[in-house]
N, C-alpha and C positions, 0 to 999 in steps of 0.2 A: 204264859211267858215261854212258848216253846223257841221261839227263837233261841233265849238265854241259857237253855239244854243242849242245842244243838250246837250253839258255839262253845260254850264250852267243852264238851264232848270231841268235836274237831281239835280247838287246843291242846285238850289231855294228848291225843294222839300224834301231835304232832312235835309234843315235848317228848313223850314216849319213845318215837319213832329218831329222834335226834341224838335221844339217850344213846338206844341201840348203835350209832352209826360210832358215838364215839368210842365205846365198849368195844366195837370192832374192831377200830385202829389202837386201841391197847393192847390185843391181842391176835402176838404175830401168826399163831397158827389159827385163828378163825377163816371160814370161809362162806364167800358170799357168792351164790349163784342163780340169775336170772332168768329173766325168759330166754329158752332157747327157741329156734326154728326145728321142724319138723316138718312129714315129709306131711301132713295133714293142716299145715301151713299156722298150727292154734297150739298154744304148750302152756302149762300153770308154771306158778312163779313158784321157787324153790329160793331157800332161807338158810345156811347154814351158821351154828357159832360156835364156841367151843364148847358147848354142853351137848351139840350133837343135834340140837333141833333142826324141825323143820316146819314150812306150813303148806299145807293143802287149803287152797282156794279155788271157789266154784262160782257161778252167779247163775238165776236164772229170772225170764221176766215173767211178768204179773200172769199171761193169760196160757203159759205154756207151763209144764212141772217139767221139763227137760233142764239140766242143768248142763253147764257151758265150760266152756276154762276159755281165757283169752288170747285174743287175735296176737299171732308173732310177724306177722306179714310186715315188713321193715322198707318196701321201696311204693308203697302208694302212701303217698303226704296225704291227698287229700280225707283220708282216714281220720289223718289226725288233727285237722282243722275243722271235719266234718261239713264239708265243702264238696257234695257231689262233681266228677271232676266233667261232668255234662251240664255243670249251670253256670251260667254266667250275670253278671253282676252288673253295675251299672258304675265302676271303673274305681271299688274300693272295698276291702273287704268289711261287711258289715250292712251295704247298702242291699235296694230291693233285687230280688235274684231271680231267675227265671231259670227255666230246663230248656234244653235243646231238642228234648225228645218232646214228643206226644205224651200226654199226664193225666188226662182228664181225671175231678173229682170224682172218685168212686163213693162216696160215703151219702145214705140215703138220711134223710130227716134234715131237722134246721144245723145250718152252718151258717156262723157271718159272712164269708168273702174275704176276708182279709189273709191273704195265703203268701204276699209277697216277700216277708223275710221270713217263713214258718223255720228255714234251713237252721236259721239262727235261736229257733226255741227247745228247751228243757221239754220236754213230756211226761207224759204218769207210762205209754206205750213201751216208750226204750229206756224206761226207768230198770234198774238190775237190782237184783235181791239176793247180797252175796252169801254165804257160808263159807267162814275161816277160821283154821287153827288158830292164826295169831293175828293180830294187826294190821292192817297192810295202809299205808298210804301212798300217794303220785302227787309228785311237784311236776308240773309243765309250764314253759315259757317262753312265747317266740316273739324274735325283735326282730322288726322289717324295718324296711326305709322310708322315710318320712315318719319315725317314731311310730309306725303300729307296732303293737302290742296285745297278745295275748296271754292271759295267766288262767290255769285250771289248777283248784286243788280238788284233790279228794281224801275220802279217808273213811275206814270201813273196819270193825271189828266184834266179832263176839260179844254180849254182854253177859252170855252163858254160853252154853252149847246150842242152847234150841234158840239162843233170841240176836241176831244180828241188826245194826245199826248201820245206817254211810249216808254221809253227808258230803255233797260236789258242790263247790263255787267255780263259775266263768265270770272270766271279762273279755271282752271284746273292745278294747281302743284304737281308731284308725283315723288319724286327720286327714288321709291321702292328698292325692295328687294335684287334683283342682280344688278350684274356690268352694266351698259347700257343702262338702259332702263327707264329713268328717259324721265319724259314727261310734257310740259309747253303748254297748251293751252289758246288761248285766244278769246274770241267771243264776239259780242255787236252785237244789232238788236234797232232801231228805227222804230217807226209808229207813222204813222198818221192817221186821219179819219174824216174826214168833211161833213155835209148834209148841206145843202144850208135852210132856215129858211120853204121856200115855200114845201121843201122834194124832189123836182126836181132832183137837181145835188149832187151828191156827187163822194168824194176821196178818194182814198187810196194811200198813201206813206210806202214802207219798204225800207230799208238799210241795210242791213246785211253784216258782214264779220267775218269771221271764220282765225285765225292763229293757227294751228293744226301743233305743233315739238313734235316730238318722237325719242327714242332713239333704234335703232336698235343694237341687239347684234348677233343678229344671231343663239341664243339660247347656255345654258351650253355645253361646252367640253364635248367630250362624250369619252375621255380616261381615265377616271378614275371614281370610282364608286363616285362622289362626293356626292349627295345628301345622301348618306348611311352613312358615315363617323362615329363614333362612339366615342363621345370627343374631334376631331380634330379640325384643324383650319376650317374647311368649313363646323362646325356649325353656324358661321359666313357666313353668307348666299354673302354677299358681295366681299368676299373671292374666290369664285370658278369662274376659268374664264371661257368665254365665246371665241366666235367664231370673233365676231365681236369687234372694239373699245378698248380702249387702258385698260389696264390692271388696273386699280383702281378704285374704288368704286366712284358713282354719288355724286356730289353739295349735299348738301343737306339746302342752303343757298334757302330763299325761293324767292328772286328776279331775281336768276339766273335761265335764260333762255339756258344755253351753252349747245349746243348736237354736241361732235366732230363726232359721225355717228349717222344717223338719216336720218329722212322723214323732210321733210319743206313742207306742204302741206296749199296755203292760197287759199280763195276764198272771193268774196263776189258779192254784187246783190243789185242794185239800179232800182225799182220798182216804176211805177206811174198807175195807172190805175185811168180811169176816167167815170163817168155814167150820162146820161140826160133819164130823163122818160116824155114820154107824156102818159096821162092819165086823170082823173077826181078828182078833186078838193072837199074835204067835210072838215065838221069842227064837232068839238064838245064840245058841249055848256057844263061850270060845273057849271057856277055862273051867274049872271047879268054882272058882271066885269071881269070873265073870258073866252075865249073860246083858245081852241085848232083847231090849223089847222091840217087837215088831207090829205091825198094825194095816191090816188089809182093808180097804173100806170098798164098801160093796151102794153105800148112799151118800150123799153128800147136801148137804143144806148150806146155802151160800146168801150172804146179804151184803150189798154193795153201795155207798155212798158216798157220793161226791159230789163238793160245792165249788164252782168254778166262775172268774169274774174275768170280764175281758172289757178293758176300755181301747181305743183308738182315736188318737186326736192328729190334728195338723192345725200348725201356726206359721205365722210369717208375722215376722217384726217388721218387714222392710218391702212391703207389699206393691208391686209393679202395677200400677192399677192399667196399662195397656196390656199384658199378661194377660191378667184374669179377666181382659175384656172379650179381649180377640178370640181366646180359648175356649172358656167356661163362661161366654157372657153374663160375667159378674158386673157389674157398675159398681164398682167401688168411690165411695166418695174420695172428692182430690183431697178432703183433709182428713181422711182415715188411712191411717200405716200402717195398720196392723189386721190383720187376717186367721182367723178362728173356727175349728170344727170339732164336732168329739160325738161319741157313740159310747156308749157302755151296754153291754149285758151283763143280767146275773144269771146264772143255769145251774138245777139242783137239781140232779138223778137219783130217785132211789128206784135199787133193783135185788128181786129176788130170784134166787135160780136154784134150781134140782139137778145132781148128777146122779146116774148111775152108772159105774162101772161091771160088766159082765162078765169081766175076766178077775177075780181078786187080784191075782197077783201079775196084772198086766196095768199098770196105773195108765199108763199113755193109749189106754184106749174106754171111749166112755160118753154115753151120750148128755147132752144138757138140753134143759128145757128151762126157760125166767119169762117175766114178766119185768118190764120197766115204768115209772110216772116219772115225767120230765116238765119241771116248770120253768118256766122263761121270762124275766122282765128285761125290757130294753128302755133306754133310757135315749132320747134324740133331742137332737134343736130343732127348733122349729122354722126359725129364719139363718140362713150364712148373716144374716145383717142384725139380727140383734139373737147375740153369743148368750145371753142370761135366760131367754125365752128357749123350753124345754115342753116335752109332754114325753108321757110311756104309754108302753102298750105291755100287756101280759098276755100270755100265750101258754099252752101247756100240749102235751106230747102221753099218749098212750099206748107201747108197741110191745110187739112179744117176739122172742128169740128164740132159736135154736141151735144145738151145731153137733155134730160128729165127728173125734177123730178117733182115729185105730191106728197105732204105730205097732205093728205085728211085735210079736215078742223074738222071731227071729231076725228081727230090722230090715226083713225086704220090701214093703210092704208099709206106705204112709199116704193114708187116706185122710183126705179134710174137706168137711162140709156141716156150712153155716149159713144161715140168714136171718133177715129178721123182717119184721113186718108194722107199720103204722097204723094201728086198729083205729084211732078216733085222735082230733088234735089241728095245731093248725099243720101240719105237716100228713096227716092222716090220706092213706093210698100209696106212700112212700114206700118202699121197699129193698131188701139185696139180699143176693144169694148167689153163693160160691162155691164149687167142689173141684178139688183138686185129686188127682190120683200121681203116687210119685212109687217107681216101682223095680228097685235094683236086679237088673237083669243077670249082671255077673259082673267080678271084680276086674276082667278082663275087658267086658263090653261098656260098662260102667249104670248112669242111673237115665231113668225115663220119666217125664212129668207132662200131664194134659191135668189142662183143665178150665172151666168155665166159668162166668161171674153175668150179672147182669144186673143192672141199677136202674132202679128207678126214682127220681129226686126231684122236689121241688130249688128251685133254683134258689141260689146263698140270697140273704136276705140284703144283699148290697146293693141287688135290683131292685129291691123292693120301693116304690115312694116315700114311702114311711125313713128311710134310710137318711139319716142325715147327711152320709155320704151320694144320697143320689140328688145330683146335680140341675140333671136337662130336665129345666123347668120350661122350656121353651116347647115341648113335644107332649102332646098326651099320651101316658104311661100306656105301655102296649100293655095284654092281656096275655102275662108269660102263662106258658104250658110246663108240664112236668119232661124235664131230661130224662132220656132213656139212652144208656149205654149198655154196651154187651161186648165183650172179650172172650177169643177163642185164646188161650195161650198153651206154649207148649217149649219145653225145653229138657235138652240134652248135653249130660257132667262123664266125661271120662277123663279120671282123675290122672292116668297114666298119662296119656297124653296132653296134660294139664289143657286140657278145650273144654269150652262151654255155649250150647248154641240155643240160640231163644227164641223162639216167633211167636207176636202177637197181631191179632186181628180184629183192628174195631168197628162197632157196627153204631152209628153214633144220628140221634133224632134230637129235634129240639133243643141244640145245641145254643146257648146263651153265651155274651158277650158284648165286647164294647168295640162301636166303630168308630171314636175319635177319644179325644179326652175327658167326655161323658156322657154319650150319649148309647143307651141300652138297646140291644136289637138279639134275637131272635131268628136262626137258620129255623127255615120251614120244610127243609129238604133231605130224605137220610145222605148220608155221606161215610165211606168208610176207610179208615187209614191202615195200613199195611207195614210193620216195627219188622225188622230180622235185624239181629244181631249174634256176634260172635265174638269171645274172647280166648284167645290161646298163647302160650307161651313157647317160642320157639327157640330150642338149645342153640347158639353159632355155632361154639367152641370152649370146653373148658366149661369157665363160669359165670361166659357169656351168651346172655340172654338179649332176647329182642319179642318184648309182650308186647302183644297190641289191642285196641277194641275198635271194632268196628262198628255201626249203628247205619245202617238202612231203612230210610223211610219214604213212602210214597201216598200221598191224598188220593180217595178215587170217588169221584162225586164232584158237586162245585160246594163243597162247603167253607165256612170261614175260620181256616185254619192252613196257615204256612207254614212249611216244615225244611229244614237241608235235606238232601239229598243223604249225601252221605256225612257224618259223624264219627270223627276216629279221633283216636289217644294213643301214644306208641310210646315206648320207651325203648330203650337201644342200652347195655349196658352190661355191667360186672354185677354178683351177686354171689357172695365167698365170705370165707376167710381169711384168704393172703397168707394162708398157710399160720395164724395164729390161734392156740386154741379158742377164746373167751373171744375172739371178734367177730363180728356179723358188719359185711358191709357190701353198701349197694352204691354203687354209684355211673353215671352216664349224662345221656341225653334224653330230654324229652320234648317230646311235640302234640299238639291238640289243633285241627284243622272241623272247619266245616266248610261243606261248600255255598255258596253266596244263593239267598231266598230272601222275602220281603219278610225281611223278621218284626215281631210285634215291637209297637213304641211306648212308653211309658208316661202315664199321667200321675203326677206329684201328687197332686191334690185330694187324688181317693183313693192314692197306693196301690194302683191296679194297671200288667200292661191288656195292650188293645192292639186289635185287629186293622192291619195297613195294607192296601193291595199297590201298592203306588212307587214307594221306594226301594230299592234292592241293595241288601246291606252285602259286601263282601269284604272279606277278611285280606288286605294289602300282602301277608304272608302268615302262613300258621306261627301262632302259637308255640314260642323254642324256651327251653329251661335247660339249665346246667343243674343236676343235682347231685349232691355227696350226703348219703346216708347209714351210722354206723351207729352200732350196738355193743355196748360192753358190758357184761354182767346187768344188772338191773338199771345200767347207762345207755339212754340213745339220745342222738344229736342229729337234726337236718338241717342241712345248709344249702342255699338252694340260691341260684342268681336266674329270677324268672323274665320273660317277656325279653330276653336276647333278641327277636327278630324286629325291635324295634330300633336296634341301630340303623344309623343315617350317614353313611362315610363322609358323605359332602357336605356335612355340617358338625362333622365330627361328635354326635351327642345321638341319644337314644331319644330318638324325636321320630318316630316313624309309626306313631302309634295304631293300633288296630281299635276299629268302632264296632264291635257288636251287636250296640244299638243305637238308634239316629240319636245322634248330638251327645251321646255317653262315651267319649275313649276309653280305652284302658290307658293306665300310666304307661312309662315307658319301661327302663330296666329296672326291677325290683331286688333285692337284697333281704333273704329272710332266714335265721339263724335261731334253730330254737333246742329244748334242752326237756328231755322228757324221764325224770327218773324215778324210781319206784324205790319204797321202807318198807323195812321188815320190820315190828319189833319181837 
């Protein structure tokens, strides 16, 4: 009954955390002070009451022992909706999302395929493992228009000194704009983190699970000029139908989860890893009465387990049987409404691994050597037409690993190289390997980073026959080959100058994908694409700022992948005080432009988009936002009026909407106000 630990453990703290705030306002000379900005753009939270306290808090993740303190950075939103502000959506937040840039899957061994809302999942990766003097929790909560709604809590504290606890819930509620596409997500992550008093043994615990419903529409009708409409009813954006899903406008109740067609996409990951160090024993003396023990480990023995389930369905209550004829030549019976798909795996990793550290008392540098057994059952339909008829298939994975880092003890100096390798399995000959060199030349000149990676992978199992998801029954399945990518990268950080410049180089074979709404094909030809980008912040005047990011991209080859051109993000604005002590505020203009490429189109049915050489999408006008962003002590608030360039003077209304992807608008002007504040207790 871990759940029943962890919610109440959240409760404690959140009664705790409430105590404290009213304890504050009793007392007039308490003081309470937040995160500040710095010129390192990252500052810890500071706690003041009138007994003088205060707390230090740190977090660091699973596969690194660097510890952190958190981001202050106050004028990029998309941070805090965790909404990459290079992906784009399918006209709501919550739906399936895609990147502007070049992405390819780098990760060798089996993967399902299913990558289209990943933006929106919890992970064991970006899970954080705090250490704090006292309690700390964050309330978040942002109201858009048309009732979306986002809620985050968290909450993280001590259980001793050496053993930390936090517990995170999201929801994601959006009924958006058009008919369908209303989206309920729901996600929670738990952690633990334990050192043993001697510094010997420690734990880590995650949990994670992700409930991610979307509503598929299939995109607007494309027989009539709806989005043009001029005073009519399908200024009412709710109004103009779609392809998919029954004809009326989404819940906009905010408890209701109902999607009559949709994705049900859930997952989660129950994590234990465990560590023993032998090593050499020191202390350090601060007092007559006090001493600190210390503990240098010279070996390290590590065992790692983790049990992970991923289901993926699609339904349609309201099934268009010329749809799925035309498209997916399904024949759907005229007396069946209803439409059914699902996939389940279960995936059990256990892994053993060796460190050694050569330097004692340099923990951040140290080589590892493991072994992993990975077993796989997948669970399919066997017919779209009869939903009850299943089979499995079992599978298992045998690979071995390695990696080096050396983060010098003078910090010039960060070297990283890992790979692994597929010894036997169905995925066996799989492999990757990576090394990075990153190497501060001077605090004046700033830092330097190369480095290389190359994959080798059998393609996600979405191509696979066996797939429930795979469709084109109508073609004999080709005889995919193993993907082979390779990346030159390389980028340069001069802090002073706050610029940041990056180039990557792909070298790209056997390149897999989809040339319509289901059918699997296979580049036979190498192909390579060309990333430079740059991001820098340029002074006007004062405490006005004009950051921008730029993204350069160019295909060289005929392979099947379309890209923009160019890819920017600017903001134009204030970034001050206003001459008050405790305020932090950002506020201005923002703009997001691509230029006009045959962008990929998307298929409902198996959550996947695909490759179109035919249409060319361009953006009517970038991308404009108004935003107001401010910070007071452990208070910030963003208020933000997005998609301004969809106003329409001649019809007086924000009806000018921009299409990203065929037959997906964006809404028109959005309204989003949200409330992010942090407890001490």
């Amino acid at each position: 009954m871990w759940y029943i630990f962890i919610g109440s453990l959240l409760l404690t703290g959140f009664v705790n955390s409430a105590k404290a705030q009213q304890d504050f306002l009793r007392k007039a000379q308490g003081k309470f002070s937040g995160m500040s900005m710095s010129g390192g753009g990252s500052d810890s939270i500071g706690h003041r009451t009138g007994l003088e306290d205060s707390i230090t808090i740190h977090f660091r993740f699973l596969d690194t022992s660097r510890l952190q303190n958190f981001d202050s950075v106050l004028y990029d939103f998309s941070k805090r909706i965790n909404v990459p502000w290079y992906h784009v959506n399918l006209g709501n937040l919550g739906t399936a999302s895609r990147s502007l840039l070049f992405e390819p899957k780098m990760k060798a061994g089996w993967d399902h395929g299913f990558h289209a809302f990943d933006i929106y999942n919890l992970t064991v990766q970006d899970a954080r493992f705090y250490n704090t003097t006292r309690p700390y929790a964050e309330l978040n909560y942002l109201l858009g228009s048309k009732s979306e709604q986002l809620i985050r809590l968290m909450h993280t504290q001590n259980l001793k000194p050496n053993w930390n606890m936090a517990f995170e819930y999201r929801l994601i509620n959006a009924p958006g704009f058009f008919q369908n596409q209303n989206t309920n997500h729901n996600n929670y992550r738990f952690t633990s983190w334990y050192q043993s008093k001697n510094k010997r043994y420690q734990n880590f615990i995650v949990i994670v699970g992700n409930k991610l419903q979307s509503g598929e529409n299939g995109g607007i009708k494309a027989d009539g000029n709806y989005l043009d409409s001029a005073g009519g009813a399908y200024d009412e954006r709710s109004n103009i139908p779609t392809k998919l899903g029954p004809d009326q406008p989404g819940s906009r109740n905010f408890f209701s989860s109902n999607i009559p067609t949709g994705t049900n996409y859930t997952n989660a990951t129950y994590m234990l890893r465990q560590q023993y160090d032998l090593g050499q024993k020191d202390s350090l003396v601060v007092n007559d009465t006090t001493t600190i023990p210390l503990f240098y480990p010279r070996l390290r023995l590590e065992h790692t387990i983790a049990l992970s389930t991923y289901h993926y369905r699609f339904h349609d209550n309201y099934s268009d049987t010329n749809y799925y004829d035309s498209l997916y030549a399904i024949p759907l019976r005229k007396n069946r409404d209803t439409f059914f798909n699902r996939e389940h795996w279960r995936e059990l990793v256990n892994d053993f691994s060796i460190y050694t550290f050569p330097d004692a008392k340099n923990a951040g540098q140290f080589l590892k050597l493991g072994a992993s057994l990975q077993t796989l059952k997948g669970e399919f339909i066997d017919s779209v037409y009869l939903k009850d008829s299943s089979f499995t298939k079992d599978y298992y994975n045998f690979f071995v690993h390695g990696e080096y880092r050396n983060r010098t003890r003078n910090k010039k100096w960060d070297i990283e190289a890992l790979g692994n390798f597929y010894v036997n399995g169905n995925n066996a000959g799989d492999y990757n390997a990576y090394i990075s060199l990153q190497r501060l030349i001077s605090r004046q000149i700033g830092y330097l980073q190369v480095g290389f990676q190359n994959t080798n992978r059998t393609p996600s199992y979405v191509y696979n026959p066996n797939s429930s998801f795979y469709l084109d029954s109508a073609a004999s399945p080709i005889d995919l080959k193993k993907e082979n990518t390779s990346i030159l990268f390389g980028s340069f950080v001069q802090p002073k100058l706050r610029l940041k410049l990056t180039g990557k180089y792909y070298v790209v074979t056997n390149y897999t994908y989809y040339t319509n709404y289901m059918h699997v094909e296979q580049a036979t030809t190498l192909f390579n694409v060309l990333q430079v980008s740059a991001e820098k912040i340029f002074r006007i005047g004062g405490s006005w700022n004009w950051k921008t990011w730029v993204v350069l991209q160019q295909r060289i080859g005929d392979g099947p992948v379309n890209l923009p051109l160019l890819t920017t993000r600017n903001q134009v604005g204030y970034d001050g005080t206003l001459g008050f002590k405790n305020l932090r505020i950002s506020f201005g203009a923002e703009m997001r432009y691509f230029t006009s490429y045959k962008a990929p189109q998307y298929s409902p049915l198996i959550g996947q988009y695909f490759y179109q050489n035919e249409t060319t999408v361009k953006l009517a006008r970038p991308d404009l936002s108004a935003y107001l962003h401010f910070r007071i002590k452990s208070f910030s608030a963003y208020v933000r009026a997005e998609n301004l360039n969809a106003l329409n003077p001649s019809q007086g209304g924000f009806t000018k909407n921009n299409v990203p992807t065929i037959d997906y608008p964006y809404p028109g002007m959005q309204i989003r106000v949200g409330i992010f504040w942090s407890f001490v207790n």
